[in-house]
N, C-alpha and C positions, 0 to 999 in steps of 0.2 A: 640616439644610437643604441643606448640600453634598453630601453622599450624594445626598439625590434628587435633589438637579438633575444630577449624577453619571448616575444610573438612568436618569431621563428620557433625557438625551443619550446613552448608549448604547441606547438603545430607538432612538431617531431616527434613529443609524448604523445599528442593523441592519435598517430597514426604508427609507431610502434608497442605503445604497452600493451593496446588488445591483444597482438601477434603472441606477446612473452607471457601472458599472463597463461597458467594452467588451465588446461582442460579440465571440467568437471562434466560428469553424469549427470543426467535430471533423476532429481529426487521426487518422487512420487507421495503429495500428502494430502491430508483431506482439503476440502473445501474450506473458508471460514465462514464460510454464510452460506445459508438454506433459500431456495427461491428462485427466481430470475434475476438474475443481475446482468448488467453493461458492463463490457470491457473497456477499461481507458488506459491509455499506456501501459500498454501491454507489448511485453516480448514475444510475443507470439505476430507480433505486426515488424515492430525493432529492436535491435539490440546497441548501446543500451537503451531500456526502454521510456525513462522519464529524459532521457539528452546526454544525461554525466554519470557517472560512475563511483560518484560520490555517496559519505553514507550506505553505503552494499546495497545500493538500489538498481545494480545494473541490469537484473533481471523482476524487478519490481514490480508489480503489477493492482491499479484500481481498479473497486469493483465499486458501480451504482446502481442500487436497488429500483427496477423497473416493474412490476408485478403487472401482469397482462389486466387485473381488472383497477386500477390506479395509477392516475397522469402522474407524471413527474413534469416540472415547473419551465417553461421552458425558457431558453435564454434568452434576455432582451425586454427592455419595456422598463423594467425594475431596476433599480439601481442596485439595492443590496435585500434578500428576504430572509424572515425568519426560519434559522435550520429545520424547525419543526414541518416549514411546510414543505419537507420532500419528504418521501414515501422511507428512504435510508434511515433517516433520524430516528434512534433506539429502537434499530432492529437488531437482534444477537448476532454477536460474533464469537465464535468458536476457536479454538486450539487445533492448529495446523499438525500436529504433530504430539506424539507422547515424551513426555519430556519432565525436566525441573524447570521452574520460572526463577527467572535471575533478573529481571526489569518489573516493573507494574509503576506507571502513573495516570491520572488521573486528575490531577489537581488542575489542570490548564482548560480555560471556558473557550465554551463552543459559540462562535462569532457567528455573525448573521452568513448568510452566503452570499459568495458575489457574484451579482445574477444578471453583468449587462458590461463590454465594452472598457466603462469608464473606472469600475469596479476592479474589475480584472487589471488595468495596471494601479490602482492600487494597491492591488492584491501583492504588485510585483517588487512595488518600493516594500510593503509589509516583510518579503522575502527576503531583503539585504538586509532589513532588522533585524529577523530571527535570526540569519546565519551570523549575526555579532553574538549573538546569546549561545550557540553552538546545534546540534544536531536535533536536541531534543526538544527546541523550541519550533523547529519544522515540521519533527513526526507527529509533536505535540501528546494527547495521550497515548500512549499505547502497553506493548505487552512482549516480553520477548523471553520468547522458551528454548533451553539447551534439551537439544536430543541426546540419546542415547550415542551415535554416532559423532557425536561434535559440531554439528551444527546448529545455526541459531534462526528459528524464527521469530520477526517481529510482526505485530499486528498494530499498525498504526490509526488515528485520528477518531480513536474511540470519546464515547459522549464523559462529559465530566462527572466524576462521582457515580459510574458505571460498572468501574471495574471491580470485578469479583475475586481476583485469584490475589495472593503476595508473593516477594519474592522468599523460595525456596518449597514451595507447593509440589507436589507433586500433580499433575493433568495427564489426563488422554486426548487423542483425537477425540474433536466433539464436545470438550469441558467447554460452557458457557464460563467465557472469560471477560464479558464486556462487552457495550452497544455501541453501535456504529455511533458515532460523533460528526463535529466540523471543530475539531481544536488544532491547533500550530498550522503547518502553510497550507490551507487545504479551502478550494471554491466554493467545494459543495460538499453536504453529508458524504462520505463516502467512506470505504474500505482500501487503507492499503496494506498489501502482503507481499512480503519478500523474505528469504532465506539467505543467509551469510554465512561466513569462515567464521564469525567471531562477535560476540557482543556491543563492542567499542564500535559506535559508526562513523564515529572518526578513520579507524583503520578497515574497516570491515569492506569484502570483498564478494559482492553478491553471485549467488550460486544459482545455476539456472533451478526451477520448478515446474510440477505438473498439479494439476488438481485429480485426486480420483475420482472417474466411475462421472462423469459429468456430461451432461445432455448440450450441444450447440444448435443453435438457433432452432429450427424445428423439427430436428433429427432426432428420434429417439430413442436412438443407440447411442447407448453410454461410454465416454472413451476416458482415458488418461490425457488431460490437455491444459488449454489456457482458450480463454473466450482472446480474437483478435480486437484490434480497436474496434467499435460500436457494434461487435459481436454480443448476441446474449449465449448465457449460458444459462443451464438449469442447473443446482443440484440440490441432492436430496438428504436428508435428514439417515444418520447413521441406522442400522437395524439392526 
C-alpha cells in the first residue's frame, strides 16, 4: 500500500512541478565546440531533454563530433571500442560563457565506449553505481563557470588530464578549457552542456539555452539555436 501511494505521489510531482517551476529566458552563449557536430538529447527536440530533471539537466544538451570528411563508428557489431576510435575524442572544448571557474575535474578515466546492445545495458547497471557515488561520478570530468549574471555553466565528459582552466580562473567565451572525453555516465566521446541556477547539481535547476551565430544541417544562415536530435550543426571558431 506504501509503494503505491509512493507511485501515485511521484506521478503527481512529475506532472505538477514543470507547471510551478519559474519561467526562464534563453540565455544566448557560445558554442563549446568548433566544427560539425550531432545533436543528441537535445531540448530543442524535448523538454526535459536527457527524461529527468535531475542534476540541472533539464535543458541539457549532447553534442557528437561528425566532420563531413571522417566516419564516426557505427553502432553494432562491437561490443565495447576504444574512445580514441571516434572522431570526438580530444577534440577542444571551449567556455560557454565569460565567467570565474568554480568546478574543474579531471581525474576520472575515459572507458572504452559502448558500442552495441548488450553494452549499453551495461552501461545502464554502470548508471545505478555512479548515482550511489553522487552527481560527479555521472558528469564525470567536467568544468563549470559562474557568469557574471549568476548562472552556471557546466561542460561535462571531458578526456582525463585535459583540463586547462582551475578553480577561480578567470575565462571568456572561447577559452580552451579541455577535450572532449568519455569519463562518468557517457556511451560514447561526447560533449555535454547545460546551464543552471546554481553550481550544486544536487540542487541545480537547468535553464533553457541557445548557441550563438550557428549553421543547421545545410543552411548557411547562421542563427541563435540548438541542433534537434540527430540534427547537425556547424559552428565556427570566434573572430
Amino acid at each position: 500500500m506504501s509503494a503505491l501511494a509512493v507511485f501515485v505521489f511521484s506521478v503527481i510531482l512529475t506532472i505538477l512541478v514543470p507547471r510551478i517551476l519559474p519561467k526562464h529566458a534563453v540565455r544566448v552563449v557560445k558554442s563549446p565546440v568548433e566544427g560539425r557536430w550531432l545533436g543528441m538529447n537535445s531540448p530543442a527536440t524535448k523538454v526535459p531533454s536527457h527524461g529527468v530533471r535531475a542534476y540541472g539537466q533539464t535543458y541539457a544538451i549532447d553534442l557528437v563530433f561528425e566532420p563531413a570528411d571522417s566516419a564516426r563508428p557505427t553502432f553494432g557489431g562491437t561490443l565495447m571500442r576504444p574512445a580514441g576510435s571516434y572522431p570526438a575524442f580530444g577534440q577542444p572544448v571551449r567556455a560557454m560563457v565569460n565567467g570565474v571557474v568554480v568546478k574543474a575535474s579531471d581525474s576520472k578515466r575515459d572507458h572504452r565506449a559502448r558500442s552495441s546492445l548488450l553494452s549499453i545495458a551495461y552501461l545502464m547497471i554502470e548508471g545505478v553505481v555512479r548515482e550511489i557515488g553522487g552527481p560527479g561520478f555521472i558528469v564525470g570530468n567536467h568544468v563549470t563557470i559562474r557568469t557574471d549574471e549568476g548562472s552556471f555553466a557546466t561542460l561535462a565528459h571531458l578526456q582525463r588530464d585535459s583540463v586547462t582552466v582551475k578553480r577561480g580562473d578567470q575565462v571568456r567565451e572561447g577559452t580552451h578549457i579541455g577535450n572532449c572525453g568519455n569519463s562518468g555516465n557517457s556511451s560514447e566521446p561526447h560533449v555535454h552542456a547545460q546551464l543552471a541556477d546554481r553550481p550544486n547539481l544536487w540542487t541545480a535547476i537547468g535553464l533553457p539555452v541557445a548557441f550563438a551565430s550557428i549553421e543547421l544541417d545545410d543552411d548557411p544562415t547562421a542563427v541563435d539555436g540548438l541542433p534537434a536530435n540527430n540534427q547537425h550543426m556547424i559552428a565556427h571558431a570566434l573572430t
